[in-house]
N, C-alpha and C positions, 0 to 999 in steps of 0.2 A: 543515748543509743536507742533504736527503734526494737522495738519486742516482738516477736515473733509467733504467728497466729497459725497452725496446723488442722487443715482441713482436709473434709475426704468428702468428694461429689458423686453423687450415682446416678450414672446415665442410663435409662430403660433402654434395653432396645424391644423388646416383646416382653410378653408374660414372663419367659422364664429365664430368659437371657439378660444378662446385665453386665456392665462393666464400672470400673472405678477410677477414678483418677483423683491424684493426692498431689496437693502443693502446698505451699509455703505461703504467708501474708508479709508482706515487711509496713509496717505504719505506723506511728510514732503517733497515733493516739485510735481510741477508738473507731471515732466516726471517719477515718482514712481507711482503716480496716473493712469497715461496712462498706464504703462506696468501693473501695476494691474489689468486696463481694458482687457489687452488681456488676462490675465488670466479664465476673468470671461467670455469673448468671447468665447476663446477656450473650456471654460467649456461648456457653454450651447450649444455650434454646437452638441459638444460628447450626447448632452442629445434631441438635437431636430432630428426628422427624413423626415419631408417633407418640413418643410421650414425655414430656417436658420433668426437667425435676424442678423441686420445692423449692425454694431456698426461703427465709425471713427477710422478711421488706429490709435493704438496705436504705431506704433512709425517708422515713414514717412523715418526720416532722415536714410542710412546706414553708417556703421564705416567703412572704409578702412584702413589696416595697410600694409602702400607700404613701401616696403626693400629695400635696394641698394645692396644687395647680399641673394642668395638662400641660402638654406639648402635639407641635404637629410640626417640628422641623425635622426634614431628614436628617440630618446627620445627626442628630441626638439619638431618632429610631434609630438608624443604621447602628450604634456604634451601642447601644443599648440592647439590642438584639444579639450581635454580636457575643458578648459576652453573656448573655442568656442561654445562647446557643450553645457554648463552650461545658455551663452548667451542667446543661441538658445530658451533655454527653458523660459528666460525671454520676448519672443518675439523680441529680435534685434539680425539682421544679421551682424555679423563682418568674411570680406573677407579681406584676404591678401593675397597680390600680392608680386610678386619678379621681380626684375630687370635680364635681363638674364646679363652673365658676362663681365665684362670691360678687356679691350685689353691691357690699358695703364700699364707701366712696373716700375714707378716712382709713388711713394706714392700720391707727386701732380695731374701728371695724371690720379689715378685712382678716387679721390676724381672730379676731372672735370667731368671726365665720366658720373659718378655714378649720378653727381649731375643734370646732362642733363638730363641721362634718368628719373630719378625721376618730373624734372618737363616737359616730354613730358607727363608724365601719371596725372598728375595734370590739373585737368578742372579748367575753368578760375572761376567757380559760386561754386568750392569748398571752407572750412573752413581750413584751414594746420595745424595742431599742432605738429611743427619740436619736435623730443627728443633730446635734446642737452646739452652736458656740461656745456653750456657757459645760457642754460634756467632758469627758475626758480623751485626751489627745492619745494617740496608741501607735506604736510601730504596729506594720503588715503582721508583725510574730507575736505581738499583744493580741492583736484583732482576732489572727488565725487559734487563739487559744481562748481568746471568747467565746467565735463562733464552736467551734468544738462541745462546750460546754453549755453553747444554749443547743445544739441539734443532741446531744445527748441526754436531755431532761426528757420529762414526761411531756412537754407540750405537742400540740398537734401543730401550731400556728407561729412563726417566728416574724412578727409584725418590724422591720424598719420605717421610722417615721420620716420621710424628709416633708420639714415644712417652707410654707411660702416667702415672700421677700420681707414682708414685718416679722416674721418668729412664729412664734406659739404662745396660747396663754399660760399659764400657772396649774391649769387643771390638766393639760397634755402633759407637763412634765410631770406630774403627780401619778400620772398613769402609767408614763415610761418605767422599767424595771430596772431599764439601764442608759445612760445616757451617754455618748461619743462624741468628740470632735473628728472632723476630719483635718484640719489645723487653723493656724490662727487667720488666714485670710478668710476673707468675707467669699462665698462660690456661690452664685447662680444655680436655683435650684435644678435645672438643666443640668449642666457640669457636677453637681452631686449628685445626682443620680446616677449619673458615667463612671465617677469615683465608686461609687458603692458598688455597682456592677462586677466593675473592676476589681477593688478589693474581694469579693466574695470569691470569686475566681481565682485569683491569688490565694488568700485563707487556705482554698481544698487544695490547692497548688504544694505548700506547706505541709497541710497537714498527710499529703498523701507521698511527701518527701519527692515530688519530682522536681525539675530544673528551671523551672519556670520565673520560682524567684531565688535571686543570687545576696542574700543578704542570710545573715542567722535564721539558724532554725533553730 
């Protein structure tokens, strides 16, 4: 059952006039709790006019989805954007970055390359979570309890790695914190990154107990 979070908002109207308003949380883990806060933030700004209240940043931590190869197809943006945009509206920023392209002309080589650049863009106080074959396979309601308890740690940066069509080497996975599959077929790093998108949006879907997804929570 979902636990219940008791808050009270105070909306300035001038110096000595104010008002209150008291509601309820329903969310079945923290960080559902938090983005429902910014919900109710973003609400009352739209409703306040000379002075805004406080609230605590709902949700500190950013997602990073760094690539080891770009894209320029529409419908990968489109449908990538898409669920970026759905994010957005939960109040978490998810940016993804691209590697520009590797030289190397031998599958080995371009998998070295790739796997450089990816951990020159990787800070050393980031969280990794490699997407990998060789990771572990997770329902929507595993995943949405991972992500929960990586946005609730101390990091600032929640790095997913998707890598290019060779893999990654030995030192990527040595960096990851955590590693995932998304299942046993082989996917186009294109089409993973739509997966993950998607997934992530699902995850706060779960954790924030809306209808979105119809399977256990």
């Amino acid at each position: 059952m979902c636990d219940k979070y008791w808050f009270v908002c105070v909306v300035f109207r001038d110096d000595r006039r104010f008002s209150f308003a008291r509601g309820a949380l329903q969310g079945c883990s923290g960080v559902g709790a938090r983005l429902t806060l910014a919900a109710a933030r973003s609400n009352f700004r739209r409703q306040t006019t000379t002075r805004t209240p406080t609230f605590p940043n709902a949700m500190a931590t950013r997602i990073i989805i760094l690539c080891a190869e770009r894209t320029r197809r529409e419908p990968v943006i489109a449908l990538t954007s898409e669920y970026l945009d759905r994010l957005d509206r939960y109040g978490v920023h998810v940016q993804i970055e691209e590697c520009p392209p590797c030289r190397g002309r031998s599958a080995q080589a371009q998998a070295a390359e790739q796997s450089a650049q990816l951990l020159e863009r990787i800070r050393t106080d980031d969280t990794v979570v490699l997407l990998d074959e060789q990771g572990t396979a997770m329902t929507s309601e595993a995943f949405a309890r991972l992500l929960d308890r990586l946005l609730m740690s101390p990091a600032r940066r929640v790095v997913f790695v998707v890598g290019g069509p060779w893999g990654v080497t030995s030192d990527v996975r040595s960096r990851a914190d955590a590693s995932v599959s998304l299942g046993l077929l082989t996917l186009p790093h294109e089409i993973a990154r739509i997966v993950l998108c998607e997934q992530l949006y699902r995850a706060l879907s779960i954790l924030r107990g809306e209808p979105y997804h119809h399977g256990e929570r």
